[in-house]
C-alpha positions as CSV (number, residue, x, y, z in Angstrom):
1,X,7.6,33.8,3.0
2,X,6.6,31.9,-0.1
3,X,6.6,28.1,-0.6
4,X,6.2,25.9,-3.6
5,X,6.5,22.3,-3.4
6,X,8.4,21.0,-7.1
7,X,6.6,17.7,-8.0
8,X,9.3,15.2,-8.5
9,X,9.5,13.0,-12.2
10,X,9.9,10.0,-11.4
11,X,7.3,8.4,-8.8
12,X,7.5,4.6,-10.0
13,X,8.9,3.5,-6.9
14,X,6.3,4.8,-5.2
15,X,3.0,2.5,-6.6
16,X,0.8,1.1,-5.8
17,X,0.2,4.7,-3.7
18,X,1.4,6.9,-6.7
19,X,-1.1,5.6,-9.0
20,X,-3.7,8.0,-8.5
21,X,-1.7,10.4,-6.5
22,X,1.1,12.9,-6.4
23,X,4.0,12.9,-3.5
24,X,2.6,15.7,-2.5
25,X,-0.7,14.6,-2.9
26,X,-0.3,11.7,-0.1
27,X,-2.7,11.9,2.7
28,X,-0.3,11.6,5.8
29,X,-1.2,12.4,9.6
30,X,-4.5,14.3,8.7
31,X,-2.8,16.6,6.3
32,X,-1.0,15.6,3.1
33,X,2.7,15.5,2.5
34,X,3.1,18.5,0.4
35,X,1.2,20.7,3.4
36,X,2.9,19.0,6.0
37,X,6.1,20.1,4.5
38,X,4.7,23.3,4.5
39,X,3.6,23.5,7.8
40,X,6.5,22.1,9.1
41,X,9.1,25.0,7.7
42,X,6.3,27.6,8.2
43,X,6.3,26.8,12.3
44,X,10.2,26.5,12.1
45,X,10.5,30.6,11.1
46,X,11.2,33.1,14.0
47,X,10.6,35.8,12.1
48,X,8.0,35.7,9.4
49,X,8.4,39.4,8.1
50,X,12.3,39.7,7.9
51,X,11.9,36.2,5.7
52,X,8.6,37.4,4.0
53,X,10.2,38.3,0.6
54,X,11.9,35.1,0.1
55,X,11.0,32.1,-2.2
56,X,11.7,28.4,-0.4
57,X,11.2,26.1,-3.2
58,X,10.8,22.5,-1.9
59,X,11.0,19.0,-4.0
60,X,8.0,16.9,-3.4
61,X,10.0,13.9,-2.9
62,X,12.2,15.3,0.1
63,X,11.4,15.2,3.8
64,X,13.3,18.1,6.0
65,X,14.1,16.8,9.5
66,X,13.3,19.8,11.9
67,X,16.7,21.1,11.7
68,X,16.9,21.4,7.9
69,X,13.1,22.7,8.2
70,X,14.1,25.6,10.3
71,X,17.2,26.5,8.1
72,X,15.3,26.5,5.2
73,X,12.6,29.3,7.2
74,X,15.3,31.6,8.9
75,X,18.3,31.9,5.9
76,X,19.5,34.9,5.7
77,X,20.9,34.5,2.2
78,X,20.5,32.0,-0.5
79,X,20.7,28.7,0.5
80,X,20.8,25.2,-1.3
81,X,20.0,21.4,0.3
82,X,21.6,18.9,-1.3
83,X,22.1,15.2,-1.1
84,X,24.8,13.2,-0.1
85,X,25.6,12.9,-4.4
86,X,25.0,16.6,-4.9
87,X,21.4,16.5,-6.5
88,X,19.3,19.6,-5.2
89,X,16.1,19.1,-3.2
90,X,15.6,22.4,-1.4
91,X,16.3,26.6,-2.1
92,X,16.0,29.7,-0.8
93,X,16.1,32.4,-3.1
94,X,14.6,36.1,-3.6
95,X,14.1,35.0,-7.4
96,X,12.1,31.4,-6.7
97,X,14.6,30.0,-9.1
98,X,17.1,27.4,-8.1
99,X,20.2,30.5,-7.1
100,X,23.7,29.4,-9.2
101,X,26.0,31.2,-6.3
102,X,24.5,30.2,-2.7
103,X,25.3,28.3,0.2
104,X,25.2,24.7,-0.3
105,X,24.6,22.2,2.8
106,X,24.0,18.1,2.9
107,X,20.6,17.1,4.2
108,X,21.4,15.7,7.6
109,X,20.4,11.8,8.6
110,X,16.8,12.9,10.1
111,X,15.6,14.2,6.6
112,X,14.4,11.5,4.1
113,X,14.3,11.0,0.2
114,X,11.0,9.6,-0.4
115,X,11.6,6.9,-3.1
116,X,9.4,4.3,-1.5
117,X,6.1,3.1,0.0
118,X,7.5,2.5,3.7
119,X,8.9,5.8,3.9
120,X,5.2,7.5,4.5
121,X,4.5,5.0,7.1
122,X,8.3,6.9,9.0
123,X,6.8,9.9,8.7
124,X,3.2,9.2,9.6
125,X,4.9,7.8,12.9
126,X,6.6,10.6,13.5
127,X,3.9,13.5,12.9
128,X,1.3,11.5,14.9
129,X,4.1,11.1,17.6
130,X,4.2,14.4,18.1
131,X,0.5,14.8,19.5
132,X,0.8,16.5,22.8
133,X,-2.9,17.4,22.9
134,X,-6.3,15.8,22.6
135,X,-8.7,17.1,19.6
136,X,-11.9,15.9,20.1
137,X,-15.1,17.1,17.6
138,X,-17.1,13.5,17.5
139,X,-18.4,11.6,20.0
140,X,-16.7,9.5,22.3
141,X,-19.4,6.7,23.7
142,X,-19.3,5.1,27.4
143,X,-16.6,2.1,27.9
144,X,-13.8,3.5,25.8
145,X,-10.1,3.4,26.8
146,X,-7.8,6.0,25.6
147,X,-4.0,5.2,26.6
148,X,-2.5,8.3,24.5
149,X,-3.6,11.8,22.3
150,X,-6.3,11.1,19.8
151,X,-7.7,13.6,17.2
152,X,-11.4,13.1,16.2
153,X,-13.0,14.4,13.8
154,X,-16.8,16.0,13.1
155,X,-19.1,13.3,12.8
156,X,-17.1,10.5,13.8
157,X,-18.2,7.8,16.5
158,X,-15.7,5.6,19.1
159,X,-17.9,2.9,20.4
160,X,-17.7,1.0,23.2
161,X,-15.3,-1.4,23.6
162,X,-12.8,0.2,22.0
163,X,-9.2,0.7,23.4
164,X,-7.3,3.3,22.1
165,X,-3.3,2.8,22.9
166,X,-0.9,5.3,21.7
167,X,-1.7,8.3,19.4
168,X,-4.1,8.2,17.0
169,X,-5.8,10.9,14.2
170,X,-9.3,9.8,13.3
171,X,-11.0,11.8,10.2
172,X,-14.7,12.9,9.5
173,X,-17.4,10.6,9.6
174,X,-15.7,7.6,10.9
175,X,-17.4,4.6,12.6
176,X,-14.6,3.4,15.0
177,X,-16.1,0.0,17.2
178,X,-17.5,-2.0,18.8
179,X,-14.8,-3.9,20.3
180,X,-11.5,-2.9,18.4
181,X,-8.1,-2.3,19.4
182,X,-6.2,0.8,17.5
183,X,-2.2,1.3,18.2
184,X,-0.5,4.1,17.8
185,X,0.7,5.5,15.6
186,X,-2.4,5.4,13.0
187,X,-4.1,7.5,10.9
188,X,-7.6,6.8,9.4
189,X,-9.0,9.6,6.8
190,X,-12.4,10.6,6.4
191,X,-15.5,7.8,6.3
192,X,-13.9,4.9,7.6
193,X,-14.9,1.7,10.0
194,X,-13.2,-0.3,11.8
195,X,-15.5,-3.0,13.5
196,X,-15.9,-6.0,15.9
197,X,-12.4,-7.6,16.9
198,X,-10.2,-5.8,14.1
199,X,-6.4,-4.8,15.7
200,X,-5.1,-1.8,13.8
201,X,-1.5,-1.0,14.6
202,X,0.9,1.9,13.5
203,X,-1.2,2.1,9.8
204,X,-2.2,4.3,8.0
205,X,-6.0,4.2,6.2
206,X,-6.8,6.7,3.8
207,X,-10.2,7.5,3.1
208,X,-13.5,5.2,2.8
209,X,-11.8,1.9,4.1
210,X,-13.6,-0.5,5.9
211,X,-12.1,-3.0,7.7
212,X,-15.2,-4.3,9.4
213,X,-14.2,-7.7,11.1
214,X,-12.3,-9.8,12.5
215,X,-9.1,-8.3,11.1
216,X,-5.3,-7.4,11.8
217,X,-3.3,-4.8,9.6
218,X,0.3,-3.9,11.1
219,X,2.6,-1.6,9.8
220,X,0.5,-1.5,6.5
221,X,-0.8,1.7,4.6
222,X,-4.0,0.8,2.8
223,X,-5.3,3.6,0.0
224,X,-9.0,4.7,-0.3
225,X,-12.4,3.1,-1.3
226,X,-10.9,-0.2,-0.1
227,X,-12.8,-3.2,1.5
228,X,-10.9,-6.1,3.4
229,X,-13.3,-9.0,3.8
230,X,-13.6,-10.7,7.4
231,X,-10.6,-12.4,8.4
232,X,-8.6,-10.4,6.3
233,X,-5.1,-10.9,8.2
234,X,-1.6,-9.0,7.4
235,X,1.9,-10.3,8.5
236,X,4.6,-7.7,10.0
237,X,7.2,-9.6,11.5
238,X,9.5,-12.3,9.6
239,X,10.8,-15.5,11.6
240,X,13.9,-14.9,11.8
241,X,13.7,-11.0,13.1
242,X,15.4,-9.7,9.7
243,X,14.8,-6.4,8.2
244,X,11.8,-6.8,5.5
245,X,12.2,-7.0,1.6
246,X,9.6,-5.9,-0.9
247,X,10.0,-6.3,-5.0
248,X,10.7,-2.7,-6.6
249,X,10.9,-2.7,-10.5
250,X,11.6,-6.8,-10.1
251,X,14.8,-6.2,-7.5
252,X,14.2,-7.1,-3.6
253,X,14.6,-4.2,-1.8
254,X,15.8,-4.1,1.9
255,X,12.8,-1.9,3.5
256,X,14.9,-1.3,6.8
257,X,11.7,-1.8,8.6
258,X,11.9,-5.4,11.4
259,X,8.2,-5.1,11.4
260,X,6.1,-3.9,7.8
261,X,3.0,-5.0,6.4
262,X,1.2,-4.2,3.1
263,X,0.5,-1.5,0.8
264,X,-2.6,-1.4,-0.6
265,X,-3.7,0.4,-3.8
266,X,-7.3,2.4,-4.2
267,X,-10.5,0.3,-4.7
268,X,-8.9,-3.4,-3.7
269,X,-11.3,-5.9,-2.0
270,X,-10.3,-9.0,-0.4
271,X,-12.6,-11.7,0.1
272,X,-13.0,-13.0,3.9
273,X,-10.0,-14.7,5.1
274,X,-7.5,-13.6,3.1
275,X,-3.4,-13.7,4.8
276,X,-1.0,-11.4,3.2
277,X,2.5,-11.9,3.2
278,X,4.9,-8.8,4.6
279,X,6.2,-6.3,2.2
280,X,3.4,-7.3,-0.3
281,X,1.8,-4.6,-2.5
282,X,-1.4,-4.5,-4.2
283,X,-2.2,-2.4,-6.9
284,X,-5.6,-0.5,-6.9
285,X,-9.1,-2.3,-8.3
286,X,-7.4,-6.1,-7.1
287,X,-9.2,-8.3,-5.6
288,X,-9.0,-11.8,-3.6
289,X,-10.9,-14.6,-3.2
290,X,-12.2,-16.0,-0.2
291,X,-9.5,-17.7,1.7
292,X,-6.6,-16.3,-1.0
293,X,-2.6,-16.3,0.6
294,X,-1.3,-13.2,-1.2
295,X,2.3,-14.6,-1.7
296,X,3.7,-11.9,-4.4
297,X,2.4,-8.5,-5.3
298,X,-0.7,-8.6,-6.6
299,X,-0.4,-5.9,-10.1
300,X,-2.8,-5.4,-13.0
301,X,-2.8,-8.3,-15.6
């Protein structure tokens, strides 16, 4: 069985994260979008050798629920996915190309087109969800709670004080504590720290960010070789309960999300105290100064 992930054109929609990265590219759960996709119709196939001659070409951009995932393994002819409007984002095929006579079946409700931001954090909480087992390679220190399934990586340090709630996937190298409180379900990549009285919760961290005091980040992806200053503080939850917006090419768009924080772009810093509206973006090498309210987006001049 043979699977290629086709990189989608048009990733605009997806910045600040896109700006240095592919779809498929997207660190996501400890893995990266394109593999998890990948793994996820490679687990689905009952039988790998009866399926071992076919091609199961994949759009970068699309997220198979199960279901799809394990139609897409175990076809017994060719098959296409479409959309709802017809537009293709998954074959089967002997030839790898895109078949012109095959079956043709709508994506169901639990798959996702990935056109924005938010949508990594759905599928971060849903492969992090799905921990069932505890993978543990650093070191966990005396005095630490652990309400949930964690995965730790080589090198990385929990320190005491820390209260784990939920599932969480910890990288390489990370310094996790003293005194911090991580929700499930987050993600941090390789060679992060999260210090002294920072509240992490259903996030996802890429790689090299530090987040060493005094801090809150809900609902929020933040990209890698990012610094918050102390204080730093994100907002998830409107007033009035209502569904979040965020600005997309100038237009509001309705995230679907009651409770969404920030996306942050590679190589930001924020000076200490710095309050971030909901649904705000900020593009990578940004900064803030001390005490700063990020009211808009925050884009390259």
């Amino acid at each position: 069985m043979n699977i290629r992930i086709m990189e989608a054109g048009n990733t605009r929609t997806m910045e600040p994260i896109t700006c240095r990265r592919s779809i498929q590219e997207i660190p996501v759960a400890g893995t990266s979008v394109g593999a998890a996709v990948k793994s996820r119709i490679e687990k689905a196939a009952i039988n790998n050798d009866m399926n071992s001659k076919r091609h199961i070409v994949v759009a970068s951009d699309f997220w198979p629920s199960l279901e799809i995932a394990s139609m897409l393994a175990n076809a017994s002819g060719e098959l296409v996915i479409c959309s709802p409007e017809g537009r293709t984002y998954a074959w089967v095929t002997e030839l790898e190309f895109e078949p012109s006579k095959a079956q043709k079946l709508t994506m169901d409700e639990k798959s996702l087109i990935i056109k924005y931001p938010w949508q990594i954090l759905a599928i971060n909480e849903e492969l992090v969800g799905m921990l069932d087992k505890d993978i543990i390679e650093g070191t966990v220190r005396e005095r630490v709670s652990i309400d949930g399934h964690i995965v730790l990586g080589k090198g990385s340090v929990i320190l005491p004080g820390v209260f784990i709630e939920g599932n969480v996937i910890i990288g390489e190298d990370c310094k996790i504590g003293p005194n911090c409180y991580i929700r499930g379900n987050s993600t941090f990549g390789k060679k992060c720290h999260i210090g002294q009285a920072v509240e992490i919760k259903n996030s996802l961290f890429m790689d090299k960010v530090s987040a060493g005091h005094l801090s809150y980040f809900g609902d929020s992806i933040v990209c890698s070789n990012t610094n918050f200053g102390a204080g730093t503080i994100t907002s998830n939850l409107r007033h009035d309960g209502k569904n979040h917006k965020s600005t997309v090419d100038g237009e509001l768009v309705d995230t679907g999300r009651r409770k969404f924080g920030c996306i942050v772009g590679d190589n930001v810093h924020t000076g200490i105290n710095t309050s971030i509206y909901p649904g705000r973006k900020i593009w990578p090498d940004a900064s803030t100064r001390p005490g700063e309210i990020v009211q808009k987006d925050i884009k390259p001049s």
